[in-house]
C-alpha positions in Angstrom: 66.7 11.8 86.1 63.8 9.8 84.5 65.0 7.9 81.7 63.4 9.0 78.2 63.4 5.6 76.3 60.5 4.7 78.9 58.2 5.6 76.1 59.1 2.4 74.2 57.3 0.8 77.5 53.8 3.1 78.2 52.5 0.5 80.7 55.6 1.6 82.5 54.5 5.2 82.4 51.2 5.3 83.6 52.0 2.9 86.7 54.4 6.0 87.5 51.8 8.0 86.9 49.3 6.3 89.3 51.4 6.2 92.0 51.1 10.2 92.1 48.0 10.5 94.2 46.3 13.6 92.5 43.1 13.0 94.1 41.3 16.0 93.1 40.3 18.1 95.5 42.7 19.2 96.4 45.1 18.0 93.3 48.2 18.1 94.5 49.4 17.4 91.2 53.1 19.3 91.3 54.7 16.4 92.0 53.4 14.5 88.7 53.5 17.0 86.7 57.7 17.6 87.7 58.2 14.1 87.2 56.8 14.4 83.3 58.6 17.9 83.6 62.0 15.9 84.2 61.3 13.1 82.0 60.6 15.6 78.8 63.7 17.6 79.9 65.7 14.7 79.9 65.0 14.0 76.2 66.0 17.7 75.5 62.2 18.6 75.2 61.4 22.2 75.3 58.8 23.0 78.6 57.3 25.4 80.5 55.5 25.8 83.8 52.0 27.9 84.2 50.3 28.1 86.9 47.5 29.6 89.3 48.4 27.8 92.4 51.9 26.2 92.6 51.0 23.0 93.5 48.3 22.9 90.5 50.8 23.5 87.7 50.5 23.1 84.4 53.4 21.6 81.7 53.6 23.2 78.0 56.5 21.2 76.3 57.1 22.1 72.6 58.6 19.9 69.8 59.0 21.9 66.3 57.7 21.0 63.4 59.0 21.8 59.6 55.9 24.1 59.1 53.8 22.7 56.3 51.1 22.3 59.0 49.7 24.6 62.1 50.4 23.4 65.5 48.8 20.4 66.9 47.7 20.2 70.8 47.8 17.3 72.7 46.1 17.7 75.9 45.2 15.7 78.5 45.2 16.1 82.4 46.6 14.1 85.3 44.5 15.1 87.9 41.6 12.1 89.2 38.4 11.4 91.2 38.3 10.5 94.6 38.5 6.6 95.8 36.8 7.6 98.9 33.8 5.0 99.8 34.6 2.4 97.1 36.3 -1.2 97.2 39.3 -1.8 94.9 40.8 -5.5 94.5 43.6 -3.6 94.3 45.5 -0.6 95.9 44.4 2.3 93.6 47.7 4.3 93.7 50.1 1.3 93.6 49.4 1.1 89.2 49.9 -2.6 89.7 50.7 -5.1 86.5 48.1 -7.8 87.1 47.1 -9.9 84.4 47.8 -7.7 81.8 46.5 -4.9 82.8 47.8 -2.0 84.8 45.3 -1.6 87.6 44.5 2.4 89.8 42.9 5.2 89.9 43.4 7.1 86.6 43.7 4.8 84.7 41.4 5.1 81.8 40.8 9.0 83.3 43.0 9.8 82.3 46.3 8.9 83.2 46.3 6.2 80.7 45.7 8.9 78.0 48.6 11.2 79.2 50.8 8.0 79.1 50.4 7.3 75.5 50.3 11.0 74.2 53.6 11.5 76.2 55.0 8.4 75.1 54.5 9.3 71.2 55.7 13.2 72.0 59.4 11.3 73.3 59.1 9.0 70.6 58.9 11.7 68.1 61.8 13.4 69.9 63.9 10.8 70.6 63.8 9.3 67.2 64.6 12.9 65.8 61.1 12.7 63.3 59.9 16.4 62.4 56.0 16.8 62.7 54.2 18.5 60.1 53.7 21.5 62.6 54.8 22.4 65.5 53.5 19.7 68.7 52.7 21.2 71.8 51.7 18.8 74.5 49.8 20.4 77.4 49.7 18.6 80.8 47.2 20.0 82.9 45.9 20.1 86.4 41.9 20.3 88.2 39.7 19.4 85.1 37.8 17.1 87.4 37.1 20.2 89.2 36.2 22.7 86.5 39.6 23.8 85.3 40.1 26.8 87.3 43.5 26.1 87.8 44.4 24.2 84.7 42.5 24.6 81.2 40.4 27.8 82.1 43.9 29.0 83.5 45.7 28.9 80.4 43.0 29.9 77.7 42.3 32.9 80.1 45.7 34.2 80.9 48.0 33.0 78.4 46.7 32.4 75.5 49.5 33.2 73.1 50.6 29.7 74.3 48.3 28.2 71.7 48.7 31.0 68.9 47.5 29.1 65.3 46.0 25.7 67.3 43.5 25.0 64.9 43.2 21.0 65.8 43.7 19.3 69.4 43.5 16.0 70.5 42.4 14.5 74.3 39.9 12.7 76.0 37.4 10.9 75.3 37.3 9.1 72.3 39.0 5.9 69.8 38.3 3.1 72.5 36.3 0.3 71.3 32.4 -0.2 72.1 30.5 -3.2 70.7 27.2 -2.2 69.4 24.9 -5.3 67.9 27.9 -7.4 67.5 29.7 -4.8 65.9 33.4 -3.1 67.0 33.2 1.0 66.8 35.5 3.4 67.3 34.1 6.4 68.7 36.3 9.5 67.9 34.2 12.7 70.3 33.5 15.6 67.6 31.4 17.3 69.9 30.1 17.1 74.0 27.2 18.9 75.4 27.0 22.2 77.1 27.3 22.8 81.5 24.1 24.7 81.8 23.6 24.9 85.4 19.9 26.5 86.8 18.2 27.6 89.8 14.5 26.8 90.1 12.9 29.2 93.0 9.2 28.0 94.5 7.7 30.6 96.6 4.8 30.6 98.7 3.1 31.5 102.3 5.0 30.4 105.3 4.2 30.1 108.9 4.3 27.4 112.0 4.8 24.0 111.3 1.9 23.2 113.5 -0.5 24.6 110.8 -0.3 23.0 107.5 0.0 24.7 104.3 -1.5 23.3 101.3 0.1 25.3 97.8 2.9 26.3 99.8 6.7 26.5 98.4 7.3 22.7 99.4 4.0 21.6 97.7 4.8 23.3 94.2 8.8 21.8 94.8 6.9 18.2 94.8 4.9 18.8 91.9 8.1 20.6 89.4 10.0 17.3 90.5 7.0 15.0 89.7 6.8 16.7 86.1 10.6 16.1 85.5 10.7 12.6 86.6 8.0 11.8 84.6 8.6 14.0 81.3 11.4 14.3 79.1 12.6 17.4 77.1 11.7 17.7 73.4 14.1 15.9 71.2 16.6 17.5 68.7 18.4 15.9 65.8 21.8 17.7 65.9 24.2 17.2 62.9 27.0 15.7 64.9 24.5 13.0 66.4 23.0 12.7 62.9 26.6 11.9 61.5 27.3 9.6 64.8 23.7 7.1 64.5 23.7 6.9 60.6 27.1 5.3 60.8 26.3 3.1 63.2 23.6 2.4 61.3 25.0 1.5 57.9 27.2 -0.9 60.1 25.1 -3.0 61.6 22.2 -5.4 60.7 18.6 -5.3 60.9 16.6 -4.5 62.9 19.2 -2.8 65.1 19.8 -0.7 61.9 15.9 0.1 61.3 15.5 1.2 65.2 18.5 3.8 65.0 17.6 5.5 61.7 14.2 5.6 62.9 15.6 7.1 66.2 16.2 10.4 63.6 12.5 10.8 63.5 11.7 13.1 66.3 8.4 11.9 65.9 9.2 8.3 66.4 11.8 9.1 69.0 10.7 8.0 72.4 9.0 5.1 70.5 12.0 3.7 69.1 14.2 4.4 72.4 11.3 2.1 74.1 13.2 -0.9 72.3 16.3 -0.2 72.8 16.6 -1.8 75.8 19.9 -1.6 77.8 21.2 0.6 75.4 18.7 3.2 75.7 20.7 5.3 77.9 23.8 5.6 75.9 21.7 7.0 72.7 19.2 9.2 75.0 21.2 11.4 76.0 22.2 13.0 72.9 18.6 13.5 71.6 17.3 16.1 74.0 18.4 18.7 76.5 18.3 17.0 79.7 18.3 18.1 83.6 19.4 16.5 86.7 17.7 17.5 90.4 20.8 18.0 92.6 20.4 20.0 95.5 17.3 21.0 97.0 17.5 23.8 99.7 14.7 25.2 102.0 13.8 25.5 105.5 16.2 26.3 108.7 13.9 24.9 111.4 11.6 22.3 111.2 8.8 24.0 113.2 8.8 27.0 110.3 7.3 26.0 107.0 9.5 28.1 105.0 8.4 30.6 102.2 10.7 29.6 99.1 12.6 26.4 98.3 15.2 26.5 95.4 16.3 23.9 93.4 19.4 23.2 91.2 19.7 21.5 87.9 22.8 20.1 86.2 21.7 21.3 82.8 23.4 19.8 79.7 22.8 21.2 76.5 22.9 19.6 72.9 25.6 21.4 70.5 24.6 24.2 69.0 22.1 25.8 71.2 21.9 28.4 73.7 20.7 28.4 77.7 17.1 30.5 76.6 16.6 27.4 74.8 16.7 25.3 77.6 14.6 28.0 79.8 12.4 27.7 77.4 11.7 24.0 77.1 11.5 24.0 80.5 9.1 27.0 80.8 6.8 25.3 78.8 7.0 21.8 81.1 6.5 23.6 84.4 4.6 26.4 84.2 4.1 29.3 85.6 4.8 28.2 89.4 8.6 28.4 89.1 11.5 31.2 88.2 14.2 29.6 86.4 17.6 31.1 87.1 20.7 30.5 84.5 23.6 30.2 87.1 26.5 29.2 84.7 26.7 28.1 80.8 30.3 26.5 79.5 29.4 27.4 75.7 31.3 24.9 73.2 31.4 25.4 69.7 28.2 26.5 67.5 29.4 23.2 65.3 32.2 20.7 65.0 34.6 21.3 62.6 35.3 18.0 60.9 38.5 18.4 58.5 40.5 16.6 60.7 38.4 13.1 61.1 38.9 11.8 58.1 42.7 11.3 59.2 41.9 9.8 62.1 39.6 7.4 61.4 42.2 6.6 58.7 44.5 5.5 61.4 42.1 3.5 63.1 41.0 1.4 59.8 44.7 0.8 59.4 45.4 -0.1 63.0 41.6 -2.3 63.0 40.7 -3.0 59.8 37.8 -4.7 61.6 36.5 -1.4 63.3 34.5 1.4 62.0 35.6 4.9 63.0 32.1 6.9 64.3 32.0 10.4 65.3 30.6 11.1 68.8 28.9 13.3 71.1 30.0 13.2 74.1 27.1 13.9 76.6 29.6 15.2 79.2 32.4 17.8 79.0 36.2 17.6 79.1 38.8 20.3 78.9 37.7 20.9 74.9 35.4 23.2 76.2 38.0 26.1 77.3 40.5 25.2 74.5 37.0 25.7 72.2 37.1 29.4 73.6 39.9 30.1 71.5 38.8 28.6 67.9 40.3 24.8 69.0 38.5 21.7 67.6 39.4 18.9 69.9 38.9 15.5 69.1 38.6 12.7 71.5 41.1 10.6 70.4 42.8 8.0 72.9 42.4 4.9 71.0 41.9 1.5 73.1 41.5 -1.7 71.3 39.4 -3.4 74.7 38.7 -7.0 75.2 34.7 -6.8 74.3 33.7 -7.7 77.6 35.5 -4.7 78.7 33.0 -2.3 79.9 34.5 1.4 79.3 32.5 3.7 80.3 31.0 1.7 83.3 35.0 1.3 84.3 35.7 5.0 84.6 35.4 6.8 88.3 34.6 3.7 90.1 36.3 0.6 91.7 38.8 -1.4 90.2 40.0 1.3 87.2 42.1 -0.3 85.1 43.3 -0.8 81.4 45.1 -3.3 79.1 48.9 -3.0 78.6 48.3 -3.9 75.2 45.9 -0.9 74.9 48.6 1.3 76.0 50.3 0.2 73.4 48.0 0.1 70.8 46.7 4.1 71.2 50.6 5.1 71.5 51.3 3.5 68.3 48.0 5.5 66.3 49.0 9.0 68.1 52.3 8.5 67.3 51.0 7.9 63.3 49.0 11.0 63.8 51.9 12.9 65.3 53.9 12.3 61.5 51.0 12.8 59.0 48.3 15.1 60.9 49.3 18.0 58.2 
């Protein structure tokens, strides 16, 4: 039996963790999700078992609260990207101690996470401290994949598991990033929308010995000439409003003049022109955007064919809907294409806000050199389902990282890893949350 006082040592807990290859597909993740399933029983933790597929389960463990508060989620999966093709230093499923930091796959997504949130859950239990509300930690399997089998699972067939949630905490969000020689703490409010299109070219066909000019393939080089070379209108959305002023009132000029200026949609694109190497990071969040990501068309390469489709990873700003998108692409196009909604994961219409205060609290305390920022996320996590069911997530894993530590560039690729000290440090401000979050 796994022995509960391992939270006191949450470096311990994720190299555990690691060595559970969840590569995902296919997941696997039953064997993980036991062990935490035996670790929490061990401490006399309440848990249950959901699942889909019975080796991609999904661990609801329950510690009461005294009731002055609603439930708080926790949430946080333990499935991970492949390795396949890349070059580690290190064995990514060995969660090795190197130099301070604990090194595999998962490590940062989001194994790490899971680590600390479990290790303040036990802490809480073991200790015998009653939370303001009830504290249900959810462990969950496939959100690499979609969440078929683990978030979508739950919100869609059981439900009543998350009666009165009104806040939830996960990934992404309370790691460090240094903007202008400042330290931030990004706590996600809010992450764009999956908005995933089908763009159809048609045209004449015939033998490949006789060239078509206008064809299907002809208009397919011009629509992906127009969206490499154009960008969607830009939006000012609250959240990213909230998110650049901050940022902006915390560092000098003319870093400070550039991102206020950024809120301009008229000066925009100008302003991004500057940015340099952080153009990407703010981008993002200012427009809609598309990605081209699979092309299909012809069977034979002596038959020019008739219609070529082509996909879009769509991701849409908070707050708006997929006819907006169509739209907006509509108008850049033209009248050569049919645009095709093939699936939209809403979120929220806006983020609800009454918990941040509190958590950037926490991080003040814990950094009194870091300022808390909300963020906007431009991908999605599990919040998206949990959103489905009146659930504010918040991205909050705090990391206090070296500030050569690259975060974001460190997630999915070679040589994952995080500080022990990190581990550590995020326990220690969930576990504050875990006694004052009412």
């Amino acid at each position: 039996m796994p022995d509960p006082t391992i939270y006191k040592r949450p470096f311990q807990l994720l190299q555990h963790l690691i060595r559970f290859n969840t590569t995902n597909p296919p997941g696997n993740e039953r064997a993980c999700v036991q062990y935490l399933n035996d670790l929490l029983q061990a401490a006399g933790v309440e848990t249950t078992i959901l699942a889909k597929d019975e080796n991609r389960p999904n661990l609801i463990a329950r510690l009461p609260g005294s009731g002055t508060a609603p439930p708080l989620l926790m949430q946080g999966h333990v499935d991970v990207v492949t390795t396949a093709n890349q070059q580690w230093q290190h064995d990514p499923f060995a969660g090795e101690l190197i130099d301070g930091m604990v090194w595999g796959r998962g490590a940062l997504d989001m194994k790490g996470g899971v680590a600390m949130m479990v290790a303040a859950f036990l802490k809480m239990q073991v200790e015998g401290i009653t939370p303001p509300g009830d504290l249900i930690l959810t462990i969950l399997s496939d959100e690499e994949v979609g969440g078929d089998f683990g978030a979508k699972f739950l919100v869609e067939e059981h439900p009543e598991q998350f009666a009165n949630v009104q806040f939830a905490i996960g990934e992404f969000g309370g790691f460090t990033m240094q903007i202008a020689g400042q330290t931030f703490y990004p706590i996600m409010v809010a992450e764009k929308q999956i908005c995933s299109l089908k763009l159809t070219m048609r045209g004449p066909g015939g033998h490949g010995s006789s060239p078509i000019q206008g064809g299907a393939m002809g208009k397919l080089g011009r629509i992906l000439t127009k969206l490499d070379q154009n960008r969607l209108p830009v939006h000012i959305t609250p959240e990213v409003r909230a998110m650049y002023e901050a940022i902006a009132a915390n560092v000098a000029f003319p870093t400070s003049l550039i991102l206020r200026l950024l809120l301009n949609p008229s000066l925009t694109n100008q302003m991004l022109g500057v940015l340099g190497n952080m153009r990407p990071q703010f981008d993002a969040l200012l427009r809609h955007t598309v990605s081209p990501t699979i092309v299909q068309g012809g069977h034979k390469i002596n038959v020019i064919p008739s219609e070529v489709s082509l996909q879009l990873d769509g991701r849409l700003l908070p707050g708006y809907q997929p006819q907006d998108l169509i739209a907006e692409l509509s108008a850049l196009l033209g009248d050569d294409v049919e645009i095709e909604l093939l699936a939209h994961d809403p979120g929220p219409p806006a983020a609800n806000m009454a918990l941040f205060d509190t958590l950037a609290v926490i991080l003040r305390r814990a950094d009194p050199n870091g300022v808390p920022i909300p963020l906007v996320l431009p991908a999605v996590t599990d919040a998206r389902h949990f959103a489905r069911l009146g659930i504010q997530t918040y991205g909050f894993l705090p990391m206090q990282l070296p500030p050569e530590f690259n975060f974001s560039a460190t997630i999915h690729a070679a040589d994952e890893r995080i500080p022990a000290a990190a581990l550590e440090f995020g326990t220690a401000a969930i576990f504050e949350l875990l006694t004052r979050f009412g």
